[in-house]
C-alpha positions, 0 to 999 in steps of 0.5 A: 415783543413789539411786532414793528420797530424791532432793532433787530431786522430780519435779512431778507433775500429777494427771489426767495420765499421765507423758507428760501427756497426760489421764487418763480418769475417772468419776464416783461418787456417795457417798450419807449417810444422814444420821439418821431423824428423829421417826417416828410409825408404830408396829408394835411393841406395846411400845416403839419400833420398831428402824428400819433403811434400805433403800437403792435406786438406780435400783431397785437395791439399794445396801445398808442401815443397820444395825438401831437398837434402840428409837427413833423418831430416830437419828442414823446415818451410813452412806456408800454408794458406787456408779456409776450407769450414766449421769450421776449426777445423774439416778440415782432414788433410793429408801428403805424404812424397816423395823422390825427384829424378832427373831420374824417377819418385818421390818415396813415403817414407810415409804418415800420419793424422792429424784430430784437432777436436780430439786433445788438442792442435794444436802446435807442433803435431807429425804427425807419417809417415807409409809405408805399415803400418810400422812406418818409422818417423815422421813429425813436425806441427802446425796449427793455426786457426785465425778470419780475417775480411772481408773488 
């Protein structure tokens, strides 16, 4: 009896066992930072500033976007990936926008929320960036929540 090739295959259901009794899962959350978008806070005394993310969940940092030389807009579109420690969904996120710079230490250009327990949708949120309570842009994202199993 051939062990591959065989023309007759096996039906297999996902989320279950080879006995089909259920399989546990998790949930992950997969989070875009989508694009910075028309920052108006400036630090550099030539030209625009090399704006980068900080990322945090729950206060944790998650990770950062890679440095964009020269631009007060960009489109970025960096995935990360976590588990919080309880449903998703309440997971607080947080996003410090900085100012790369090569002599010195990096500036602060802004920050911003997110919380998707309050929110109708988790696509294509504005997350709305301030420096000492003064609007100076915004950031694009999307967050996704997704059930994988555990194997």
């Amino acid at each position: 009896m051939p062990l591959f090739g065989s023309k007759k295959e096996k039906k297999a259901k996902v989320g279950v066992d080879a006995g089909g009794a259920p399989v546990e899962t998790t949930k992950i959350v997969e989070l875009y930072v989508d694009s910075i978008n028309n920052i108006t806070r400036k630090t550099d005394v030539v030209g625009e500033i090399d704006p980068y993310v900080i990322v945090y969940a729950n206060d944790v940092v998650v990770g950062k976007t890679k440095p964009v030389n020269n631009t007060n807009s960009v489109v970025i579109n960096e995935l990360f990936v976590f588990k919080s420690k309880g449903d998703p969904i309440t997971t607080k996120l947080r996003f410090e926008l900085m100012d790369k710079d090569d002599i010195g230490d990096d500036d602060e250009v802004g920050s911003g929320g997110f919380n998707p327990a309050v929110e109708e949708s988790l696509d294509n949120q504005l997350v709305h960036l301030k420096y000492k309570g003064k609007d100076i842009g915004s950031l694009s994202i999307t967050m996704k929540i997704k059930e994988i199993l555990l194997v």
